[in-house]
C-alpha positions in Angstrom: 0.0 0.0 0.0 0.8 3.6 -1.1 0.1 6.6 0.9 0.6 10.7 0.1 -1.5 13.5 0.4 -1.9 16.9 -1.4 -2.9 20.2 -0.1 -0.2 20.8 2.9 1.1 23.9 1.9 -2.1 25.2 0.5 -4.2 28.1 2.7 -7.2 27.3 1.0 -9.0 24.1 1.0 -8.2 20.6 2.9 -5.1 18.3 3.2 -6.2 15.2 1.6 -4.8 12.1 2.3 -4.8 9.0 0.4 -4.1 5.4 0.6 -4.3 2.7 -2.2 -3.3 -0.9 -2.6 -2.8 -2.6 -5.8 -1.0 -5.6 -6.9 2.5 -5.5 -8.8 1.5 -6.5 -12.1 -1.3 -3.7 -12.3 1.5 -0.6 -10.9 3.6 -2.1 -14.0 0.7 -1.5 -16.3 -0.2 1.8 -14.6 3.7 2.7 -14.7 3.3 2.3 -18.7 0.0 4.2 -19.1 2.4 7.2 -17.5 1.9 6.6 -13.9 4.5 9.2 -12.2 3.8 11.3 -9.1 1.4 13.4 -10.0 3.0 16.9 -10.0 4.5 16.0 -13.0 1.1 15.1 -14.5 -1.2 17.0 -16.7 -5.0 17.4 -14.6 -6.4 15.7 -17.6 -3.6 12.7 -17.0 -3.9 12.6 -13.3 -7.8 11.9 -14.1 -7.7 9.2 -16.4 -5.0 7.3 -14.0 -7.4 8.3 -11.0 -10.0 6.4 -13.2 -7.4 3.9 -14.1 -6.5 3.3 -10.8 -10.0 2.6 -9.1 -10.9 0.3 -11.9 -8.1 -1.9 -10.3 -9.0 -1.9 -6.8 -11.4 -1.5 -4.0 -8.4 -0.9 -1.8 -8.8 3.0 -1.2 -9.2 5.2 1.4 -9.2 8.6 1.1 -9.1 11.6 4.3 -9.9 15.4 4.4 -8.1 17.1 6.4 -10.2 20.4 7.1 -8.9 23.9 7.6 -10.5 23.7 11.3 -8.4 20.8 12.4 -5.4 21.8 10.8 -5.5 25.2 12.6 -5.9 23.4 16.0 -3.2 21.1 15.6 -0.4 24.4 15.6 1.5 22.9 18.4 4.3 20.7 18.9 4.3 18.1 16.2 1.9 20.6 14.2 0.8 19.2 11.1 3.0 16.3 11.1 1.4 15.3 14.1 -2.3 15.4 12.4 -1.1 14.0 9.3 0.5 11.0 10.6 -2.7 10.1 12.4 -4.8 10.0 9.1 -1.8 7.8 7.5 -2.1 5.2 10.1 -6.0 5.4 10.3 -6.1 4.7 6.6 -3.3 2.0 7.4 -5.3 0.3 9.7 -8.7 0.9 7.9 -7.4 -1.3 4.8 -5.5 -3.6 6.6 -2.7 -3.9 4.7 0.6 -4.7 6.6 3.2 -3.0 3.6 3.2 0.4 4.1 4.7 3.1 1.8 4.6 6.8 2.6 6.1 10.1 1.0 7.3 11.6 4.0 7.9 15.6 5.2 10.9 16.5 7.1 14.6 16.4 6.5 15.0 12.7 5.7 11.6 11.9 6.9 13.4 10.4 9.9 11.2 12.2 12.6 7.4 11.8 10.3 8.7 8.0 10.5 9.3 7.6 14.3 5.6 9.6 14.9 3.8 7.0 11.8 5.4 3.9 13.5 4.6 4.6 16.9 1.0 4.8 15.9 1.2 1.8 13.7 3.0 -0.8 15.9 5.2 -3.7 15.0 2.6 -5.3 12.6 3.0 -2.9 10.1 6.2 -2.9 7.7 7.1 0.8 7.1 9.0 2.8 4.9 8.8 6.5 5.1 11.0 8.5 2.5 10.8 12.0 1.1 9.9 11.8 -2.4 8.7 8.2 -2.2 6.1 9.1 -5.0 8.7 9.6 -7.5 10.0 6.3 -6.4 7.4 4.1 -5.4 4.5 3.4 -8.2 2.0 2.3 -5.3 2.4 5.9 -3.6 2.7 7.9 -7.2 -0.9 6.2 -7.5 -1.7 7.1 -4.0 -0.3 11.1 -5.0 -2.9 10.7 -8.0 -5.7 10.0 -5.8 -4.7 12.8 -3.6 -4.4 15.1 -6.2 -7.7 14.5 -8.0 -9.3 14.7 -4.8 -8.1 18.0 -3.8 -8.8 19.8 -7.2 -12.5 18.6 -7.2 -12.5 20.0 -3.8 -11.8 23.2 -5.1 -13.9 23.4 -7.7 -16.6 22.8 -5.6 -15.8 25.7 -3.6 -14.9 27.9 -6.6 -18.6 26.9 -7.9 -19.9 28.5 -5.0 -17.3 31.4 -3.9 -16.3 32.5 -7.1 -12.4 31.8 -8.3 -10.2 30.9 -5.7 -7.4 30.0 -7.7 -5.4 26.8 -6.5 -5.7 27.5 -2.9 -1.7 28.1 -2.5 -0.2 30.8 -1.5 1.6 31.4 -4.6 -1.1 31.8 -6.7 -2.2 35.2 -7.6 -5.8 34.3 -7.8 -5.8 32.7 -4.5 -4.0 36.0 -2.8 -6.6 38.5 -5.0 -9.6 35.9 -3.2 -8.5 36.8 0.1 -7.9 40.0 -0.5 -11.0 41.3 -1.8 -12.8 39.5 1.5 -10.4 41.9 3.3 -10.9 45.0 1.6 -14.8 44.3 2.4 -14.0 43.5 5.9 -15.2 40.0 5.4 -12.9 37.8 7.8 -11.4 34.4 6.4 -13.7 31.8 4.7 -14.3 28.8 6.8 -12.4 27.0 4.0 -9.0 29.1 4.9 -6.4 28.1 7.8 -6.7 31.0 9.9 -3.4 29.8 11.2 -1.1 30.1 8.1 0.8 33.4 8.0 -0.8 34.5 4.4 -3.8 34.6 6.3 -2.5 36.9 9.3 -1.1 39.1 6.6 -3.3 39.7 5.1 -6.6 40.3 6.9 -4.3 41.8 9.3 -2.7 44.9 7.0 -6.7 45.2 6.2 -7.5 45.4 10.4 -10.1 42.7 10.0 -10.0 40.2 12.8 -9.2 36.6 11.4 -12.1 35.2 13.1 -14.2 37.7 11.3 -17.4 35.9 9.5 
């Protein structure tokens, strides 16, 4: 089993995290359709490999991580604390003993220690930074992610207008926020209140981050 998430450095929008199992012989055939962590994949790409991908298995699980709990989990350990708990969850919920994660952190040393203290000894880990560049099962597992995460946005951008990609780099996302500010709208509920583009922002505006 494979297991990565998308949306961590994003303000806008949840962390999603995703697990998948599949067997060797269909990663091999997914690995020749172009199966490759997906941000080196074209939307259109990671959608038909998403598609490609749950036509193979039933072995998915798939957590959102919501703004709200990732602003309440701000202290020690932070988000590697919150993430590691939905990796094991998912872990345990398909019950697969082989475990592959992309890991944060220098080395991924410390996100390993936290993900195999919650796992126990039953579990066979391996915790790497860029695992889904070298790992098929967690590339698919980054797909899943992925696909998950942008149709989470567009359902928000259906209703709130364009939000852009939710990160902080993205001028859309920054001209979103800012035009809440400038009408003295606080945050969305969809925005970690927490993250610093957030404080910025609202607060060069003086509107209060918990604001409706």
């Amino acid at each position: 089993m494979g297991i990565d998430e998308a949306g961590r450095g994003s303000v806008l929008g949840p962390l999603v995290v995703a697990g998948v199992a599949l067997s060797e012989s269909d990663l091999e055939e997914l690995v020749r359709m172009g199966l490759d962590d997906s941000k080196k994949l074209t939307p259109r790409t990671r959608e038909i490999l998403a598609g490609e991908i749950r036509s193979r298995t039933s072995a998915i699980e798939v957590r959102l991580l919501q703004p709200a709990a990732i602003d309440g989990c701000r202290g020690e350990g932070g988000l590697d604390v919150l993430e590691a708990g939905a990796m094991a969850a998912i872990a345990r919920e398909l019950a697969i003993r082989r475990v592959i994660v992309d890991a944060p952190g220098p080395g991924g040393r410390l996100f390993r220690e936290r993900l195999s203290q919650r796992l126990g000894r039953d579990y066979s880990l391996t915790a790497e930074n860029k695992a889904d560049e070298r790992y098929p099962v967690v590339s698919a597992a980054s797909v899943l992610a992925k696909t998950v995460r942008d149709a989470e946005i567009r359902d928000l951008s259906r209703v709130h207008g364009e939000i852009g990609s939710g990160y902080p780099s993205d001028p859309a996302t920054l001209a979103f926020l800012e035009s809440r500010a400038r009408a003295g709208q606080g945050p969305p509920d969809f925005a970690r209140r927490s993250w610093a583009t957030v404080r910025r922002i609202f607060g060069s505006h003086q509107v209060g981050i918990f604001s409706g």
